[in-house]
N, C-alpha and C positions, 0 to 999 in steps of 0.2 A: 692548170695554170695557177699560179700564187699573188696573192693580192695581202694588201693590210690596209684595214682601214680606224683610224686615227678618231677612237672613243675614248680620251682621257679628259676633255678640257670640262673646265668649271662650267663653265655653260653661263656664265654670271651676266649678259645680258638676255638671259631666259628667266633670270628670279620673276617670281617667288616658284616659278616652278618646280627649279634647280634646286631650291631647299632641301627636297627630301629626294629626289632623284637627279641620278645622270641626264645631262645633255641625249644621251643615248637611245634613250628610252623615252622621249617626249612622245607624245601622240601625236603623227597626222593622219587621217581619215581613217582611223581606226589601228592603225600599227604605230610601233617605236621606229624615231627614224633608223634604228642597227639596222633593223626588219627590210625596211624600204630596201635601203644597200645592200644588206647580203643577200637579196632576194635578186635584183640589181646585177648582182657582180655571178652569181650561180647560173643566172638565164644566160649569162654571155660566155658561161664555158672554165668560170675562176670555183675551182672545186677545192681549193685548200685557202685561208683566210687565216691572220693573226689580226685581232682586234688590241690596241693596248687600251688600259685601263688606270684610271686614279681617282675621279668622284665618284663615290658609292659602289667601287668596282663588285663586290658580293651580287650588288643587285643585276648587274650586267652578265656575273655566271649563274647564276640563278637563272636568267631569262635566256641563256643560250642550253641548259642543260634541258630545262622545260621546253624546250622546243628541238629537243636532241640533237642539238648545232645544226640545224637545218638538212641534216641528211648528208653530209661533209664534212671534212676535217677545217676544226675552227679552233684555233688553239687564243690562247691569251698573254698577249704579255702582261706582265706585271710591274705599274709604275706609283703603286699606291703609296713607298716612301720618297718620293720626288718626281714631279715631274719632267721631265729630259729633254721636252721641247721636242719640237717635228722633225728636227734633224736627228737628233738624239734618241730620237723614238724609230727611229728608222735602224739606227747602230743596233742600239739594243735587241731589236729585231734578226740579227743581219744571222743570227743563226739559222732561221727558220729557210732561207733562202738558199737553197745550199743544191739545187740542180742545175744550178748555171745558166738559168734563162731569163730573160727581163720578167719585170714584176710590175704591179700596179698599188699607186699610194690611192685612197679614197678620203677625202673628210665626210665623215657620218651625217654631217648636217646638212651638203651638197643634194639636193633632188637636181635630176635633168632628164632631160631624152636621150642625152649623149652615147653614139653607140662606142660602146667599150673596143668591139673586136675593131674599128674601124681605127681605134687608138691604136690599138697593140698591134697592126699593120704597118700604120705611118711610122709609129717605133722603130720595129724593124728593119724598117725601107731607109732612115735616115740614118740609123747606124750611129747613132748621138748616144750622150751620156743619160741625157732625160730628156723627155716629151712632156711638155708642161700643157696643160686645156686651157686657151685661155680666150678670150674674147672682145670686144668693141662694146662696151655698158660704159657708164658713166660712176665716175671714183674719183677718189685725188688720188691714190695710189697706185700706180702704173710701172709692168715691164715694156722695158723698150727691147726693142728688135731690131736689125738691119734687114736688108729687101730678101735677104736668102732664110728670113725665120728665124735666125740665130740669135737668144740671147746676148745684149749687151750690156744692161743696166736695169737702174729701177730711179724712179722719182716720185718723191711725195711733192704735188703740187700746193701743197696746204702753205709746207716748209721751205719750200723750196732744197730738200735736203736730196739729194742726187749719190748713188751708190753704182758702182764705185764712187767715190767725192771727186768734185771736180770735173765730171762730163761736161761737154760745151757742146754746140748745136745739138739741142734735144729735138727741134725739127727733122733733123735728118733720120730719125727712128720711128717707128709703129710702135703707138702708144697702145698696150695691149693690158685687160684684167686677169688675173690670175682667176681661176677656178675652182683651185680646190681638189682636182684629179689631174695625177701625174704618172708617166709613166718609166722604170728605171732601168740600163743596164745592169748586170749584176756586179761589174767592174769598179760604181760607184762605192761598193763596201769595201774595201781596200784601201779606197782614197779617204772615207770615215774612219777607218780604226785608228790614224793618227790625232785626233781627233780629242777635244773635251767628250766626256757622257753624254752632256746636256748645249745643246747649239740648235740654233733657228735652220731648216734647209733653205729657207728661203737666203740665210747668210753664205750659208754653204755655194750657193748656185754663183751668185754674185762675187764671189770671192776665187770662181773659178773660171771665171768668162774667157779670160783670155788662152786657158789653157783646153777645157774641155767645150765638147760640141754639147751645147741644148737647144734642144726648137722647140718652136711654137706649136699647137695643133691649135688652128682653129675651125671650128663643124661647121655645117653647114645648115640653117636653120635651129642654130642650136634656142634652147630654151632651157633655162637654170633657175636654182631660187634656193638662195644661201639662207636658211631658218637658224638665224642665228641671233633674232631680236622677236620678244613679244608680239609686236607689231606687225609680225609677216605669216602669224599664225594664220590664220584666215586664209589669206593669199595662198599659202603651203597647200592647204586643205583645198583647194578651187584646183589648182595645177596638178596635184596628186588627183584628182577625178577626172581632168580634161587628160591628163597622161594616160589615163584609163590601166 
């Protein structure tokens, strides 16, 4: 099975860590978060990986060849002259995917319990374009759903800025948080190639609502913890040992 997981971002609410390394490679309880994940994505049976790359990306092959890509094929994209954005990064990619089975998106920063295969089941079972992980936590940033899972929208509560624009009853939707893990038909790269290089997939989804099928996955007793701010360092470290 084939997976990518999305190692390029500045990491810039990680400074002053971020200074001299990747988001990628931050330490929790002794490993880089890549490590966590590709360790992560190999237990659940994903033996071929493209990681892209653009902060310090050297030091990110460097720590894959040192550890002789984990015993699996981990290849790299390369976004070190621009970055392309998650949609964009997914295009770019879209070579690697080339056996015609659904595939799995990771953000590096994402720790959870979340069982993988149990994703790539639901995937299958709903026969959608993407399987989005997402959950009930507290945000202003929210996908909506109707009662069948099915992406509709997205609302920033902060803004009040609603995408598509112009949604009305937002009561009538399941206010749901993105996660960070997704999962894709391969059909989706097709519908990319028309496409700028560089686009948000979160625009991409929302720009597609009406036409393609996405659902929700949401787990069961899930537990998450997005290490994407100084502050949650500690917290990372406590959850990465109760995860055991």
């Amino acid at each position: 099975m084939k997976a990518m997981i999305f190692a390029a971002g500045l990491g810039t609410r990680l400074k002053p860590l971020t200074d001299n390394l990747p988001k990628a490679l931050v330490p929790i309880a002794g490993k880089p978060l890549l490590e966590h994940v590709i360790i992560k994505l190999k237990a659940a049976g994903f033996n071929e990986l493209i990681i892209n790359v653009h902060h310090f990306p050297d030091l990110i092959i460097d720590f894959l060849k040192q550890n002789n890509h984990f015993g699996i094929r981990v290849v790299v994209s390369d976004e070190r002259d621009e970055l392309l954005d998650t949609g964009g990064a997914i295009r770019k990619a879209a070579w690697f995917f080339d056996d015609g089975q659904p595939f799995l998106v990771h953000n590096v920063d994402i720790l959870s319990n979340l069982d993988l295969n149990e994703l790539y089941q639901s995937h299958l079972k709903s026969q959608s374009l993407a399987t989005l992980v997402v959950s009930k936590r507290n945000t202003f940033r929210y996908l909506l759903f109707d009662d069948n899972n099915q992406l509709c929208g997205w609302v920033n509560e902060k803004t009040g800025e609603t995408k598509p624009s112009g949604m009305n009853n937002l009561l009538f939707y399941n206010k749901l948080a993105f996660a960070g893990v997704q999962m894709f038909s391969v059909e989706v790269l097709s519908l990319m190639e028309k496409l700028t290089p560089k686009f948000s997939i979160m625009d991409f989804y929302l720009s597609n609502t009406t036409t393609q099928k996405m659902c929700a996955f949401v787990p069961n007793n899930f537990k998450m913890i997005d290490v994407g701010k100084l502050n949650v360092l500690e917290e990372a470290e406590r959850f990465v040992n109760e995860l055991g």
